[in-house]
C-alpha positions as a Python dict, from the first residue, in 0.01 Angstrom:
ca = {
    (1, 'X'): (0, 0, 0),
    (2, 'X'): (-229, -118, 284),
    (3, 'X'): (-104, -98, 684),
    (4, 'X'): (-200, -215, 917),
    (5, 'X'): (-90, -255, 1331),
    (6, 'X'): (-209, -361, 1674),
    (7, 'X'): (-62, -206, 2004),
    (8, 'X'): (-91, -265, 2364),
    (9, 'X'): (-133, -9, 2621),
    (10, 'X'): (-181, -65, 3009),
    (11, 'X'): (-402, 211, 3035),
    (12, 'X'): (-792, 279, 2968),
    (13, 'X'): (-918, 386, 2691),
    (14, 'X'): (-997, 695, 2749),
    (15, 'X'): (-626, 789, 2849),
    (16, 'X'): (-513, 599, 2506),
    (17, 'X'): (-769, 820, 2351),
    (18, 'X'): (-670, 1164, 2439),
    (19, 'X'): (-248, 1131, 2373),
    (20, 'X'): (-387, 963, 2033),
    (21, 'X'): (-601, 1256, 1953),
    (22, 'X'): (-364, 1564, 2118),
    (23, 'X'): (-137, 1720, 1873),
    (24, 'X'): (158, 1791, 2072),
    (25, 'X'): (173, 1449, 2154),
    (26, 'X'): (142, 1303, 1814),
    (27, 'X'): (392, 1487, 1683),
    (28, 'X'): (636, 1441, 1948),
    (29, 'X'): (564, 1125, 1885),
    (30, 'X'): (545, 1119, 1455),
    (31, 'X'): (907, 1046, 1299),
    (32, 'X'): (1024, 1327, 1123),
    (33, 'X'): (744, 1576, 1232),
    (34, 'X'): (823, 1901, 1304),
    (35, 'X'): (527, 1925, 1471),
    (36, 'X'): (129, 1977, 1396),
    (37, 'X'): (-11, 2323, 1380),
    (38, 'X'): (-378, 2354, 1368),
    (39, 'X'): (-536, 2516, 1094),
    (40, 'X'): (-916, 2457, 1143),
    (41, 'X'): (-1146, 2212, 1335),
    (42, 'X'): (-933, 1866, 1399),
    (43, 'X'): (-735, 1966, 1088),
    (44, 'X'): (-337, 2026, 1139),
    (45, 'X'): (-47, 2139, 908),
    (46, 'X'): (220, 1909, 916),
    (47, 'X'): (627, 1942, 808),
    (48, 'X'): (808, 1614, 792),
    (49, 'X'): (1156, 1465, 678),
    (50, 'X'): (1191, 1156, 568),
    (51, 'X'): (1465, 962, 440),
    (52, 'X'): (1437, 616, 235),
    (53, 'X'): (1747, 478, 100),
    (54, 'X'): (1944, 767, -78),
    (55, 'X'): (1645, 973, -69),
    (56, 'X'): (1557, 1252, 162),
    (57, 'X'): (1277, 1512, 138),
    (58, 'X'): (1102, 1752, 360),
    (59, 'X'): (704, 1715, 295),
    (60, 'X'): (424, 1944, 349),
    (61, 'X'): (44, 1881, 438),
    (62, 'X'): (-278, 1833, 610),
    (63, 'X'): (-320, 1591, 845),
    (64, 'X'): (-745, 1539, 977),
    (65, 'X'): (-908, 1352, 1221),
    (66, 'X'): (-1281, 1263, 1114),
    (67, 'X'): (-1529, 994, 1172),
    (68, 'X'): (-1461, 1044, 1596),
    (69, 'X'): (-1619, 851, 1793),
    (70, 'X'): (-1457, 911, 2153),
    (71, 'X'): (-1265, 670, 2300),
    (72, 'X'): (-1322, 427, 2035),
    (73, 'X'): (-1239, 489, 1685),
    (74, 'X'): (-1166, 770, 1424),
    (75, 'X'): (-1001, 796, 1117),
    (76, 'X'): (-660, 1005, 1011),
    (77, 'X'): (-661, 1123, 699),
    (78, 'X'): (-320, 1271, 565),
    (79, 'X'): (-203, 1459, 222),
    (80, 'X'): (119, 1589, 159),
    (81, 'X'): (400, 1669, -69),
    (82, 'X'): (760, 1780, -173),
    (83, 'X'): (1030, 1761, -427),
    (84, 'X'): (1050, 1418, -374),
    (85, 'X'): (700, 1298, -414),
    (86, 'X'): (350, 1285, -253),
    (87, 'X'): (201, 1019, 32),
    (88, 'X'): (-203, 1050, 36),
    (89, 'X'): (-355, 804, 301),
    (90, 'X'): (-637, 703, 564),
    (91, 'X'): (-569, 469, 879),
    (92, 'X'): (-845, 382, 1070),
    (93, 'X'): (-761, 393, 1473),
    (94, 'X'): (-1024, 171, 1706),
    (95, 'X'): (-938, 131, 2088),
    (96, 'X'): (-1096, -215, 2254),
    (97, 'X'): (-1065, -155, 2633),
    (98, 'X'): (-1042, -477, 2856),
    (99, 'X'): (-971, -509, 3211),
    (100, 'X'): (-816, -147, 3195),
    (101, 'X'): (-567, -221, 2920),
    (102, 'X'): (-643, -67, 2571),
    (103, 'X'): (-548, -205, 2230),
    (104, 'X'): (-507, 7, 1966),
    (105, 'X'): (-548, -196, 1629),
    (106, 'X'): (-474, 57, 1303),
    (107, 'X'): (-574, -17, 932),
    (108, 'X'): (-473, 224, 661),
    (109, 'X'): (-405, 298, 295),
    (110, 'X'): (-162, 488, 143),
    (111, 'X'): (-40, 635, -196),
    (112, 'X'): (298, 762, -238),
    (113, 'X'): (462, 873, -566),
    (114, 'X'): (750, 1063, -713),
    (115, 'X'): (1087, 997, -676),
    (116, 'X'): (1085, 834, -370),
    (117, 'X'): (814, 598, -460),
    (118, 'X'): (1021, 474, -803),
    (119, 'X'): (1346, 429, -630),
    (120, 'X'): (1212, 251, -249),
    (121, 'X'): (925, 111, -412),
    (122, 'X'): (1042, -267, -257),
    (123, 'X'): (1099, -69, 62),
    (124, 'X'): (853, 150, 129),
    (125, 'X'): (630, -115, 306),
    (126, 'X'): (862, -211, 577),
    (127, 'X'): (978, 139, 647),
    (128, 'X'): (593, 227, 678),
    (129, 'X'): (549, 10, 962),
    (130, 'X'): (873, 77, 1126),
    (131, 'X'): (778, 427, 1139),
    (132, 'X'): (437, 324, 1281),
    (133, 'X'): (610, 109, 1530),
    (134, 'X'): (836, 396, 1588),
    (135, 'X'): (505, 618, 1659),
    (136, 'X'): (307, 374, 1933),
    (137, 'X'): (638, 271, 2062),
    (138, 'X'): (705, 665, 2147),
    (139, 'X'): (317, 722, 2253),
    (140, 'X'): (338, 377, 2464),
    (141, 'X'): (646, 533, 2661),
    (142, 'X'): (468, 913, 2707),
    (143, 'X'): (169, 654, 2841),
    (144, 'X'): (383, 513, 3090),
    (145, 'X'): (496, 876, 3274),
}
């Protein structure tokens, strides 16, 4: 399943860059996260419930960022599992600044199977990009304060 996203900020890049790179804010900010605990160098556990038609599971990985290059562009790369299934991906993240406004455009991948990936197959692309609307709409607001 490929992703992909652009988003608006009214800030420079280099504000954009550090909520988009600081782990309390991203998982504030990730639906379902209970939040990102660091386990090495730009490498964080993550615990998330999600829900996709009758389906709910609780989910346990890694999520990395690699391939920085500050405040442009890195990668995200995220593996995790549960009862329900698995969801392996990479989004790519690069920040064009103009006139002091920053726009985030995101391109990813991502696997998902199990359960939840038989039953939501026809779904699981819109609820993908609700849930990264749902993330840059939170980290848009946390920009604004």
């Amino acid at each position: 399943m490929d992703l992909q996203g652009t988003y608006n900020f009214d800030q420079p890049a280099d504000l954009v860059w550090s909520r988009l790179i600081d782990p309390q804010v991203v998982g504030s900010c990730l639906p379902g996260c209970d939040g990102l605990e660091p386990i090495g160098n730009d490498t964080y556990r993550v615990k998330l419930t999600m829900t996709l038609s009758a389906i709910s599971g609780s989910y346990e990985g890694t999520v990395a960022i690699v391939d920085k290059e500050p405040p442009r562009s890195y990668k995200l790369v995220i593996q995790g599992s549960g009862r329900s299934g698995f969801v392996r991906g990479e989004a790519r993240f690069e920040l064009a600044e103009e006139e002091g406004k920053t726009i985030v455009s995101v391109h990813g991948t991502a696997e998902v199977g199990g359960l939840i990936a038989r039953v939501g197959q026809r779904m699981l692309g819109s609820v993908s990009k609700m849930m990264m609307d749902r993330f840059f709409n939170c980290l848009q607001s946390k920009s604004r304060t």
